[in-house]
C-alpha positions in Angstrom: 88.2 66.2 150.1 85.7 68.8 150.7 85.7 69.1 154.5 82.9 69.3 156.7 79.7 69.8 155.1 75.8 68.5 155.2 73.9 66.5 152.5 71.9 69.9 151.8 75.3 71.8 151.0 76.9 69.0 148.9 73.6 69.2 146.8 74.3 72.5 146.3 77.9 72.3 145.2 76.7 69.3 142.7 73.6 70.6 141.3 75.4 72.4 138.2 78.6 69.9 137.7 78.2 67.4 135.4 77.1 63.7 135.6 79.9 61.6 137.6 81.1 64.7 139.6 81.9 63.5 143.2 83.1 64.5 146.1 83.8 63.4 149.8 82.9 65.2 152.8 82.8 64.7 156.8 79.6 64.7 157.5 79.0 67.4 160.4 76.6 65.9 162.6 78.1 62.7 163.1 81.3 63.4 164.4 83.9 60.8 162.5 82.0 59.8 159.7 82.5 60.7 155.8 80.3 60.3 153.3 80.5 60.7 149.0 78.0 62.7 147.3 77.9 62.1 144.0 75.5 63.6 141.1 74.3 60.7 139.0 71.2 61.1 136.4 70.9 64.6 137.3 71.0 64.1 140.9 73.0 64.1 144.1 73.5 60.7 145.7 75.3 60.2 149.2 76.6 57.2 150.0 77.8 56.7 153.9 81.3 55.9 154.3 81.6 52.9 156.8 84.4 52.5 159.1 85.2 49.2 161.0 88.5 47.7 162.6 90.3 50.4 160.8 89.0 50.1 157.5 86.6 51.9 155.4 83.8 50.7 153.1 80.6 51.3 151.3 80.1 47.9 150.3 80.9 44.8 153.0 82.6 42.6 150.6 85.1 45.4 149.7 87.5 47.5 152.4 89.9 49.6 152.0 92.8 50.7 154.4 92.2 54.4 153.6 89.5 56.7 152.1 92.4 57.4 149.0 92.6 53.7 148.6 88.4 53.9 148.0 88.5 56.5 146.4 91.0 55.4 143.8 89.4 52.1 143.5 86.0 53.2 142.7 87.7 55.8 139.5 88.1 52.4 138.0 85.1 50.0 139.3 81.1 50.8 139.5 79.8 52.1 142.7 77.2 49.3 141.7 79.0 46.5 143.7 77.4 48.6 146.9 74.4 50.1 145.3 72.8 48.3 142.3 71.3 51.2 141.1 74.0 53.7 140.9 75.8 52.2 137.9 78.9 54.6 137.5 82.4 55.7 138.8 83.6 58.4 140.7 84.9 60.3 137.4 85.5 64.0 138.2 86.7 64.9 141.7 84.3 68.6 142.9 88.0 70.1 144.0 90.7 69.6 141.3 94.4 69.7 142.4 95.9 72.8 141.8 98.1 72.6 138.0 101.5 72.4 139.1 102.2 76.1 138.1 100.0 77.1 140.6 97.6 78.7 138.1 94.1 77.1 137.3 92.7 77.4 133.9 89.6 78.7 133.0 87.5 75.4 132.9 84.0 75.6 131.2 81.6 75.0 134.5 83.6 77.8 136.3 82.8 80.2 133.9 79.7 82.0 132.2 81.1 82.7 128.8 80.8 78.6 128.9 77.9 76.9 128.9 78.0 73.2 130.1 74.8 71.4 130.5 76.0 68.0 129.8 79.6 67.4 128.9 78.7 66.9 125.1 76.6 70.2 124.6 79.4 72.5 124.9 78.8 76.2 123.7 81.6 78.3 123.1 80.9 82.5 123.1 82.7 83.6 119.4 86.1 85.3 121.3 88.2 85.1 118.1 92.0 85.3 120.7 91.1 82.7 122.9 92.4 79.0 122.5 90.3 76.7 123.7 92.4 73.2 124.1 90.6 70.0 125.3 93.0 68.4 128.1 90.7 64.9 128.8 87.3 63.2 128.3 85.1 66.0 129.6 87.4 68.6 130.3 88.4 72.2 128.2 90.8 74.4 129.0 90.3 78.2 127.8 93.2 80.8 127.5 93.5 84.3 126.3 
C-alpha cells in the first residue's frame, strides 16, 4: 500500500521500475477510493478500485472481500478479465516488505552502480568483493 497519492505522483514513482511494477494507492481527491497504478509497456496505467456492499472490484464479475484478497488474486490471474488490453499481473509490489532481519538489500533499481532498463539487460559495474546473488525472477541482491 502506498498511501495517499494522485495519478501524477504514482507516474512518477513507476516511471523507472520495471514492467509489471504495481502499486495501490488512496486516491486523494476522492475521499474513500483506491486505485492500482501499474506500469505496463512502458507506461503507468490506473485502474479505479470499485467498492460496493462491502466488496471491492475492478471487474463486475469478480469481488473480493478485501483489497489483499484482489490484490493476491490478480499476482496469479491477468488484469485482462477487467481491461482487455492490459494483459498482465500485478508481479512486483512498488514497496517490498521489509526482509525479516530488518535490513534491505541493495536491489538493482535502488541503486546507480546498477543499471536496470528492462529486467533482462542487467549491467553490473566490475566491483571484484561484491556478491551479486539472484533471489527470484527479476530480482538481484548485491552485498559487499
Amino acid at each position: 500500500y502506498a498511501g495517499a497519492m494522485e495519478r501524477l505522483q504514482a507516474e512518477t514513482e513507476l516511471i523507472n521500475r520495471v514492467n509489471s511494477t504495481y502499486l495501490v494507492r488512496h486516491r486523494t481527491k476522492e475521499s474513500g477510493e483506491y486505485a492500482i497504478s501499474i506500469k505496463y509497456n512502458n507506461e503507468a496505467k490506473h485502474i479505479k478500485i470499485l467498492t460496493r456492499d462491502g466488496f471491492f472490484h475492478i471487474a463486475e464479475n469478480r469481488k473480493f472481500k478485501s483489497l489483499m484478497e484482489l490484490v493476491e488474486y490478480y499476482k496469479h490471474h491477468s488484469l485482462k478479465e477487467g481491461f482487455r488490453t492490459l494483459d498482465t499481473t500485478l508481479q512486483f509490489p512498488y514497496k517490498e516488505p521489509e526482509h525479516s532481519s530488518g535490513q534491505r538489500g541493495n536491489r538493482a533499481g535502488n541503486s546507480c552502480e546498477y543499471c536496470n532498463l528492462e529486467y533482462n539487460l542487467l549491467s553490473l559495474k566490475d566491483r571484484r568483493h561484491d556478491n551479486i546473488k539472484h533471489l527470484h525472477s527479476r530480482f538481484w541482491n548485491r552485498t559487499n
